[in-house]
N, C-alpha and C positions, 0 to 999 in steps of 0.2 A: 044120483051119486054114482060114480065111475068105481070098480074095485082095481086098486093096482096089485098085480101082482110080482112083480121084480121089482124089491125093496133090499136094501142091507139090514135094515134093523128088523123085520119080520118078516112073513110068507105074504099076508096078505093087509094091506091098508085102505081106508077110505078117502078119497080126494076130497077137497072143500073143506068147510068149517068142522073141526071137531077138539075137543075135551082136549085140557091138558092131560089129562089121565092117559090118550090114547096115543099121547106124541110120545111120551116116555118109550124107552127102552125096556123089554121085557121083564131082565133083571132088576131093572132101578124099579119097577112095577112092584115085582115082586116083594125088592126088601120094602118098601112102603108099607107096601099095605100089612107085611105082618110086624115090623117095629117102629114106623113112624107114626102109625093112626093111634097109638097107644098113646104116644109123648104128646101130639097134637091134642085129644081128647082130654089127657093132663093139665095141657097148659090153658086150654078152655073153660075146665070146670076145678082150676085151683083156688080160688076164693072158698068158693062149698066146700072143697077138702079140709081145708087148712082152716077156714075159719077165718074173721076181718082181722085180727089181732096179727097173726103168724104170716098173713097175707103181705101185710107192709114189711116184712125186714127178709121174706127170703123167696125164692122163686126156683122152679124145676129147671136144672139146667141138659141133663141127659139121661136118659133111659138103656141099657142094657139088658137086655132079654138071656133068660136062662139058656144054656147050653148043657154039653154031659161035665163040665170042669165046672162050673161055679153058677151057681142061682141070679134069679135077677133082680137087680137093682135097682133104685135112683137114684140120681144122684143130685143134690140140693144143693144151690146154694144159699150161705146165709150171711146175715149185717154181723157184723161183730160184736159181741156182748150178748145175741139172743141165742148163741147157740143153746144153752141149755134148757129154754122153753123147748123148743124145738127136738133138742134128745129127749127130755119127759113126755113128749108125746107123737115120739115115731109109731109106735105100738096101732095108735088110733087114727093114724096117718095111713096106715098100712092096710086096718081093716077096713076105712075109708075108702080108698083105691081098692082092692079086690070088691066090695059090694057095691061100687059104681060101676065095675062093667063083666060082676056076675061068675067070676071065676079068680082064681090065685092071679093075676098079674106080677105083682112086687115083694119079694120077698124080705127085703133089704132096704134101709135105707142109705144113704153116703152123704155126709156132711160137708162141704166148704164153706169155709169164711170169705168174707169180701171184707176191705174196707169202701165204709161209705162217704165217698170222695165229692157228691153231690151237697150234704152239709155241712161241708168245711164250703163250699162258693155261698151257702145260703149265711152265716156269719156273717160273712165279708161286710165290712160297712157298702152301702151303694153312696154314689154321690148325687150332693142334690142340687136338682136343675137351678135352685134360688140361688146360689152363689151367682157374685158379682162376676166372677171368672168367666162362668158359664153362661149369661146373659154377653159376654160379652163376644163369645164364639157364636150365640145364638145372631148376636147382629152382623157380623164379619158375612154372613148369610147372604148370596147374592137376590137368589128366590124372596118376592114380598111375602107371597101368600104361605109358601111355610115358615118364613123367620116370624110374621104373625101370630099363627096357630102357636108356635112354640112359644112365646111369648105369653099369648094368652093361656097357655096350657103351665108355663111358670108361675103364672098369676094365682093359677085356680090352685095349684098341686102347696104354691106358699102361703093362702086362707084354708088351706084343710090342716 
């Protein structure tokens, strides 16, 4: 491997194959590894924090890291309706994440609501292939072999 040494982005680089870690920018390097590896680690082992219950309706959306004006945060989002599982048990959320990675990380939590916009499409009625309608686009089909399959796939889907 060649060292270059007249680069923009640092003093000295490797030519050939190397790390995404190494193409970064010093700065971007840097915020990384001290407030991104916290969130990523979050978002990896939030099931275990939270537990399967709390898992399904809300998710880590941002991480703010302490400075000298205000402590740090996360900041959550949630399905509407659960927020207040969720306030009853930020406390255990909290000491969760600090004894996962062994020191104070979160001081705070921060709550948003979502609506979940996903079960309003799962209501919807679906339509079914057995309509006479629908058999009837199925044949308009110029393809044998999938106007076929779909046919017989109407078949099976109107005996179940």
């Amino acid at each position: 491997m060649n060292f270059k040494y007249n680069t923009k982005q640092r003093n000295k680089s490797i030519q050939g194959l190397r790390s995404f870690k190494d193409t970064l920018p010093k700065e971007a390097r840097r915020i990384l590894s001290k407030k991104g590896q916290i969130y990523i680690e979050t978002l990896d082992n939030w099931k275990y924090i939270v537990g399967k219950d709390l898992f399904e309706v809300c998710y880590p959306k941002s991480f703010k890291s302490s400075n000298k004006v205000r402590a740090s945060f996360l900041n959550i989002m949630v399905k509407r309706g659960s927020e207040v599982d969720l306030e009853y048990s930020k406390k255990n959320i909290i000491a969760k994440i600090n004894a996962f990675f062994g020191y104070s990380v979160v001081d705070n939590i921060k709550l948003n609501t979502f609506d979940d916009k996903f079960s309003k499409i799962k209501e919807k009625n679906v339509t079914n292939a057995t309509i006479k309608e629908q058999i009837k686009k199925i044949s308009n089909i110029k393809n044998d072999k999938i106007k076929n399959s779909l046919l017989e796939l109407s078949k099976l889907y109107k005996a179940k």
